[in-house]
N, C-alpha and C positions, 0 to 999 in steps of 0.2 A: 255402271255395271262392273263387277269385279272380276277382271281377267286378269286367272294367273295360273299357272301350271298346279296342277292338284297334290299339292303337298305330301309326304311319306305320310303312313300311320301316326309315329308319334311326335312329329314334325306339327300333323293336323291336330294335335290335342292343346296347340300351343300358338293355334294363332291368333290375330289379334286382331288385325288391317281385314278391314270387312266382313266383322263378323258383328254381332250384335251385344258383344259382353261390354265394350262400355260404356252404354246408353244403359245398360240391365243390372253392373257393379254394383253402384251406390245402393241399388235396391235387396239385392242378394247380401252383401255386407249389411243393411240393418236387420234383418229378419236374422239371420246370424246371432249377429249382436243382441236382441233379444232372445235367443231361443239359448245363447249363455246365459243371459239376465234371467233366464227363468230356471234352467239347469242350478243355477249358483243356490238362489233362493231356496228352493226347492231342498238344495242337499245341505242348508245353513237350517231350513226349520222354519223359515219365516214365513210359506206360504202353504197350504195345503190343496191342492189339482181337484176340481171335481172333477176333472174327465180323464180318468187312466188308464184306458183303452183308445188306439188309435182306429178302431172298427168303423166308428160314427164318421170322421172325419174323411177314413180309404173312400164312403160311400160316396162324398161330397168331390175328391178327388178325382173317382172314377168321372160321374156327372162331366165337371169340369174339363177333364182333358177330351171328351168325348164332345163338347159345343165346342171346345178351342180348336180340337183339327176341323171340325167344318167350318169354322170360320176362317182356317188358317188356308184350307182349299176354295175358300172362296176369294179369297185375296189372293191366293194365288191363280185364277181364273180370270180374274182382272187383268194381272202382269203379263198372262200368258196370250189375252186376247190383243191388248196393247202392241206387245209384240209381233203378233202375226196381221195385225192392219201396219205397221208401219213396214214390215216384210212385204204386204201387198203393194203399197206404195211405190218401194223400192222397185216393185216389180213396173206399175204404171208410169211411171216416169219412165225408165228407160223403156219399154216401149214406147212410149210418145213422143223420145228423141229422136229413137231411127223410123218410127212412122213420120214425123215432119221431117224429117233432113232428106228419106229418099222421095215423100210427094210433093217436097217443094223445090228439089234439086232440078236444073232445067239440063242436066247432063253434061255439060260441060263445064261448071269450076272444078279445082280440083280441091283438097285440102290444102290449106286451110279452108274456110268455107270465105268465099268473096261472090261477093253479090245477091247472094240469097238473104238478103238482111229478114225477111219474114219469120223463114226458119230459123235465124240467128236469135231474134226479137222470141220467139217462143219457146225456144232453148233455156234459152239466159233467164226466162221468166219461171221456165220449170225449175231451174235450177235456186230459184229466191224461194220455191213452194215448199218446201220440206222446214228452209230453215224459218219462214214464218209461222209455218206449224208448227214448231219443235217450241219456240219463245209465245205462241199462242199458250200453249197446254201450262208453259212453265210461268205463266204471265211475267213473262217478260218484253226488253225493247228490239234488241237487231235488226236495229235500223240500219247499219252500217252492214252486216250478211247479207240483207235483202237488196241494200238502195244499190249496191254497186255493180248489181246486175238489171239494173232497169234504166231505161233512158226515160230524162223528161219527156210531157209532164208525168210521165205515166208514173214515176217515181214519188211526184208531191200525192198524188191520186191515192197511191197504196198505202206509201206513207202515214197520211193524213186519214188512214181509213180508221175505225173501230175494230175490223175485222179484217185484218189483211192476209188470212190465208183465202176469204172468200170474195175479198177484193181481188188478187191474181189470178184466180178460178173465173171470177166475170170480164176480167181483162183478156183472159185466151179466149173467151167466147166471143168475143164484140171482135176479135182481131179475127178468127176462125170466120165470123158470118161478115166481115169485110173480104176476104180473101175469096169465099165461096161469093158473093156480088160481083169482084172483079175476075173470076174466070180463072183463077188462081188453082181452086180445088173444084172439082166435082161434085155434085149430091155424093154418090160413095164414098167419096174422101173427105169432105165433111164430115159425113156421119160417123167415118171408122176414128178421126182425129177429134170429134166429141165426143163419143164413146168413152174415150180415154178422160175426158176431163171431166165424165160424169164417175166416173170410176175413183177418180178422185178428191170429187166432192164428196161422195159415200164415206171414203174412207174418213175425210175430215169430220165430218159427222158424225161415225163410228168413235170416233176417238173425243170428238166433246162429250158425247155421253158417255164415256168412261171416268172422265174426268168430272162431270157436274151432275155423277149420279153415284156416290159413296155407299157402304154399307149404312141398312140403317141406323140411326146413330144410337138410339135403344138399348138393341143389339149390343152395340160394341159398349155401349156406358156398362150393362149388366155382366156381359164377362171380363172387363174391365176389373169392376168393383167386387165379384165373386172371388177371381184371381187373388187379389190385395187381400178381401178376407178370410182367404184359406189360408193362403201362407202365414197371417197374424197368428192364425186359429191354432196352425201346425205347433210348434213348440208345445203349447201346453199341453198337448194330445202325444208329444212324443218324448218330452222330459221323463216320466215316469220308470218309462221301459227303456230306453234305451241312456238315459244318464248322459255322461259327454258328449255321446257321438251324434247327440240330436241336433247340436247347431249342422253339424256335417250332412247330416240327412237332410235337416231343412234348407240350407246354401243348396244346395242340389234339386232339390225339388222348385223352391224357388226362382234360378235359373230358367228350369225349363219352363214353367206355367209363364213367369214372368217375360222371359226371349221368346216364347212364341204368340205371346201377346204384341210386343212389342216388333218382331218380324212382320206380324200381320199387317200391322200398322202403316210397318212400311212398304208392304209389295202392293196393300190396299190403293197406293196412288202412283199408278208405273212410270209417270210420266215428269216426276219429281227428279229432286237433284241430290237426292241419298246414294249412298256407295253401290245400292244394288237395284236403284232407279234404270230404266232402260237407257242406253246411250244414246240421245237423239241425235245429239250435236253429230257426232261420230258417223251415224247412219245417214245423215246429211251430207256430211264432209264425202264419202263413200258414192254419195248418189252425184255429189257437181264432180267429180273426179271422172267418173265414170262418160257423164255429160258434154264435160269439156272435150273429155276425148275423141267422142264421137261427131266432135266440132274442130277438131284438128289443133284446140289452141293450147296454153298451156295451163297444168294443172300443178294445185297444190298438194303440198304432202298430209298425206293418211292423217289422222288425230293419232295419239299414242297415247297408253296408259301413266298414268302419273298415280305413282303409291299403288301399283295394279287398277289403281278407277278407272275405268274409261267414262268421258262422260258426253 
């Protein structure tokens, strides 16, 4: 995600770092370059325009920008839902740290937390959940974020799992229904301390299906390829009437059909490692900090941006 203080006026006409123009350049400079190639021609004699009215083309135009913002709102409803399940998250965990630290506290340790290894053990395992869902979505390993908060075996078990945000999801529960057998918790407290981990199976599940349920691909192949053959189409449609200034019209037009294509593309998958991908690591780091402290022990420093990314 790109944090950084929101640049003056014309400060923001000129930036670069996280924005979308140079994935979009190469493409806005050929169309360019053609709509000279066709300007030249054109005023050497060599070609003659059937189309020398840009009327035909505005229609196709209109069309186009008018499916690209709904699809560009639909990618953006993506990014925005992504975001407020891993917000919820943030919210279940920390509830779930001061629900077990105060129903499993026997009232006398102090902090640090000594002797309550249960709530310790369920802590430390909350705190492995976010960041094996962060390397779930992004298929990746963190083996190393997770293992060093889990003790043998429980560590080869999650480890070794397929699925290790719903392997630690089934590990709080198997330790939740031991605790509730030895007289540990209550049916109430039980229930209120599973609640919580059904809350964030949900969410884990929320966020697969964002993830392994893309626009349809159709969809995007068709205003993909309509984009590409407008902008071709553009030059010859605006050589006529406007002479030089058409490559300038077309880089500009081109731009925007082309970046908000290519924007879509990428808010389409929030959970990615683009500059304006959601920060999971970051919202992870945020949620053991938070964890830890509520365990008295010590905590690592914040994530910080790098080149404005946070990631």
């Amino acid at each position: 995600m790109i944090v950084r203080p929101r640049p003056g006026f014309f400060k923001l006409l000129f930036v670069v770092r996280g924005t979308i123009l140079p994935r979009v350049l190469p493409h806005v400079l050929g169309v360019a370059a053609l709509a000279t190639l066709v300007v030249l021609t054109l005023k050497q004699g060599y070609i003659r325009l059937p189309i020398t009215s840009p009327a035909p083309l505005s229609l196709l135009g209109i069309a186009l920008s008018i499916f690209l913002g709904f699809r560009n709102n639909a990618c953006y409803d993506r990014w925005w839902e992504g975001r407020k399940q891993w917000g919820a998250l943030i919210i279940e965990v920390r509830a779930f740290t001061h629900a077990t630290i105060a129903l499993l506290d026997d009232g006398r340790a102090e902090l640090p937390v000594v002797g309550r290894q249960a709530a310790r053990r369920l802590v430390h395992r909350t705190i492995a959940f976010p960041y094996a869902l962060a390397a779930h979505l992004r298929s990746q390993d963190a083996g190393e974020a997770i293992g060093r908060h889990l003790e043998e075996p429980e560590r080869s078990r999650v480890l070794g799992s397929g699925n290790r945000p719903n392997a630690l999801l089934r590990e709080h529960q198997l330790e939740l229904a031991r605790l509730l057998r030895e007289g540990r918790l209550t049916d109430i407290t039980w229930a209120a301390l599973n609640e919580r981990v059904h809350s964030m199976m949900s969410i884990f599940t929320a966020c697969e299906r964002i993830r392994l349920t893309p626009l349809p691909f159709a969809y995007t192949v068709l205003l993909h390829r309509t984009a590409y053959l407008f902008c071709l189409l553009l030059p010859f449609g605006l050589a006529e009437s406007m002479g030089w200034f058409a490559p300038v019209l077309t880089a500009m037009i081109a731009y925007t059909f082309f970046g908000l294509d290519l924007l879509s593309e990428e808010l389409e998958e929030p959970f990615g490692e683009a500059p304006n991908d959601l920060p999971l690591l970051a919202m992870s780091r945020t949620a053991e900090i938070n964890m830890l402290e509520s365990l008295g022990e010590p905590q690592p420093e914040p994530l910080r941006p790098k080149d404005f990314v946070l990631g």
